[in-house]
C-alpha positions in Angstrom: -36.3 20.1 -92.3 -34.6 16.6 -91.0 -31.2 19.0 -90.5 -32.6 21.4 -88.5 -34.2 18.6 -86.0 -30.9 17.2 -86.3 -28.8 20.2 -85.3 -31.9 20.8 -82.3 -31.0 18.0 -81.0 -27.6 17.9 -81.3 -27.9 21.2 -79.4 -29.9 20.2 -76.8 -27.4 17.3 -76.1 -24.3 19.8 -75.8 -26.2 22.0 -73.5 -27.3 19.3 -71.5 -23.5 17.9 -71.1 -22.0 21.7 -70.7 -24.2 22.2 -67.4 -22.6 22.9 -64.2 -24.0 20.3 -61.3 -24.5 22.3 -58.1 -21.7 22.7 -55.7 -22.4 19.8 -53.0 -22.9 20.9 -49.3 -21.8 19.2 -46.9 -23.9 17.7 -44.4 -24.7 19.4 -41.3 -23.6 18.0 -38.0 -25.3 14.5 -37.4 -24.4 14.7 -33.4 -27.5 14.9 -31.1 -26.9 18.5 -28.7 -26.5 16.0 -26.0 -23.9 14.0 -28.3 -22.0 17.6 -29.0 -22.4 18.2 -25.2 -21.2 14.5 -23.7 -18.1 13.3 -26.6 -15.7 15.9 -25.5 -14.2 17.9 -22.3 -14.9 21.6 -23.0 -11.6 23.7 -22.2 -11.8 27.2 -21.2 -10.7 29.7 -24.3 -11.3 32.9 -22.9 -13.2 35.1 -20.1 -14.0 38.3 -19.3 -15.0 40.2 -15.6 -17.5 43.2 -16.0 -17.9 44.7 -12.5 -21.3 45.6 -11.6 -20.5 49.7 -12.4 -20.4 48.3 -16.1 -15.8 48.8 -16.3 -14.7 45.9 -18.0 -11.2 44.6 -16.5 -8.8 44.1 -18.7 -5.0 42.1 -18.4 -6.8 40.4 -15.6 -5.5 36.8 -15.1 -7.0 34.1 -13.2 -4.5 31.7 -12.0 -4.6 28.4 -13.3 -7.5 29.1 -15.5 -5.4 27.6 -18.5 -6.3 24.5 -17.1 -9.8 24.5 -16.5 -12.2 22.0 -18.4 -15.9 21.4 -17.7 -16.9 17.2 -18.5 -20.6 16.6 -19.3 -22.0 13.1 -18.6 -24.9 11.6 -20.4 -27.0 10.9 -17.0 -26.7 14.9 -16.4 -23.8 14.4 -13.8 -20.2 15.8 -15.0 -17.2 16.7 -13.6 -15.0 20.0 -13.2 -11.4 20.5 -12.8 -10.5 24.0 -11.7 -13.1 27.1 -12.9 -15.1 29.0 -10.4 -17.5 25.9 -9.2 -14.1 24.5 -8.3 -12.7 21.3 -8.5 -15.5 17.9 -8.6 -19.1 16.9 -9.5 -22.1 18.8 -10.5 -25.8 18.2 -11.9 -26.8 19.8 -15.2 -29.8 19.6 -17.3 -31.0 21.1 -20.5 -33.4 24.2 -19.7 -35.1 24.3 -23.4 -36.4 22.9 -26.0 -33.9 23.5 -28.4 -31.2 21.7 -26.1 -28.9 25.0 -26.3 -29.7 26.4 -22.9 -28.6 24.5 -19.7 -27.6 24.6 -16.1 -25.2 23.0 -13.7 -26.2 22.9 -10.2 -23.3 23.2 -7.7 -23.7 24.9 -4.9 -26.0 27.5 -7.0 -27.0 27.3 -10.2 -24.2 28.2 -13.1 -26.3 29.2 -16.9 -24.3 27.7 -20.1 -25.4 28.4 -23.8 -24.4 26.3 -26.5 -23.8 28.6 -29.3 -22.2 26.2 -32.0 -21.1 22.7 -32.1 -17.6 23.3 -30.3 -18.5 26.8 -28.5 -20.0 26.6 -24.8 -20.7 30.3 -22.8 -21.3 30.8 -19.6 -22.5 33.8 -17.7 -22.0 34.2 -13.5 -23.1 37.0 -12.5 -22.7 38.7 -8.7 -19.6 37.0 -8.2 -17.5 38.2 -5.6 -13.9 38.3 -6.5 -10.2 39.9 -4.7 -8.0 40.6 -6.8 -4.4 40.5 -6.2 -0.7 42.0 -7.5 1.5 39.7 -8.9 2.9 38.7 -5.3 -0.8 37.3 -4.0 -1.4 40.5 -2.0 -4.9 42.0 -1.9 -5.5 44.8 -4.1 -9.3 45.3 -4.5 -12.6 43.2 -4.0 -15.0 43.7 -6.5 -18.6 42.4 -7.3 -19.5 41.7 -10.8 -19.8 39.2 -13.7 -17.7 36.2 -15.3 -18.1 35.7 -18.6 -16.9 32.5 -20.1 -16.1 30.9 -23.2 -15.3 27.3 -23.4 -14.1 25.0 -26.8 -14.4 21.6 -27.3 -11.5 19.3 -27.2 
């Protein structure tokens, strides 16, 4: 009888050392939404123009967008350098709880989502734009909407 509580627990010991520990996670970001909004500049990735009859434009380029960046300050002030609100300051504040909705004020109000920790959308609508040929001449004005995606830095 001793043997076979003998080879139990010898048993019980080798299954207990053969047992797989659980693949460690790792943690989720520690950075407030205000931290993930403030560290960084946010430079532009990519945009899109729907005009208001719904066509999407396509191999549309905005000059200089390759250079525009969006700076969020702490004390809801921040700072543009090209985009549509143009060059200089702006207000913003956080529009919901969650902290993934906000809006910058600058001459008119501009609505940003935060969808991940280094992914910032925007959405203008009724924007009035001309587009030109490659030489800067006039080729159509058109009303419709910006959409904008910007990536941390």
């Amino acid at each position: 009888m001793n043997k076979y509580r003998l080879f139990e627990f010898f048993l019980l010991v080798c299954l207990a050392s053969c047992a797989k520990e659980a693949p460690v996670k790792p943690p989720p970001s520690q950075e407030s939404k205000l931290e993930l909004l403030t560290q960084r500049r946010w430079k532009i990735k990519s945009f899109l123009i729907i005009k208001n009859s719904g066509d999407t434009l396509k191999n549309v380029r905005i000059l200089q967008s390759e250079n525009w960046r969006i700076s969020f300050n702490p004390d809801s002030t921040g700072n543009t350098i090209g985009t549509i609100m143009r060059d200089g300051f702006f207000s913003w504040r956080f529009t919901n709880f969650e902290q993934t909705s906000l809006t910058i004020t600058k001459g008119g109000s501009f609505n940003y989502t935060l969808v991940s920790d280094s992914l910032l959308k925007g959405v203008i609508p009724n924007l009035n734009l001309t587009l030109v040929d490659s030489l800067g001449n006039p080729v159509e004005s058109i009303t419709g909407t910006l959409n904008e995606t910007y990536n941390r830095e």
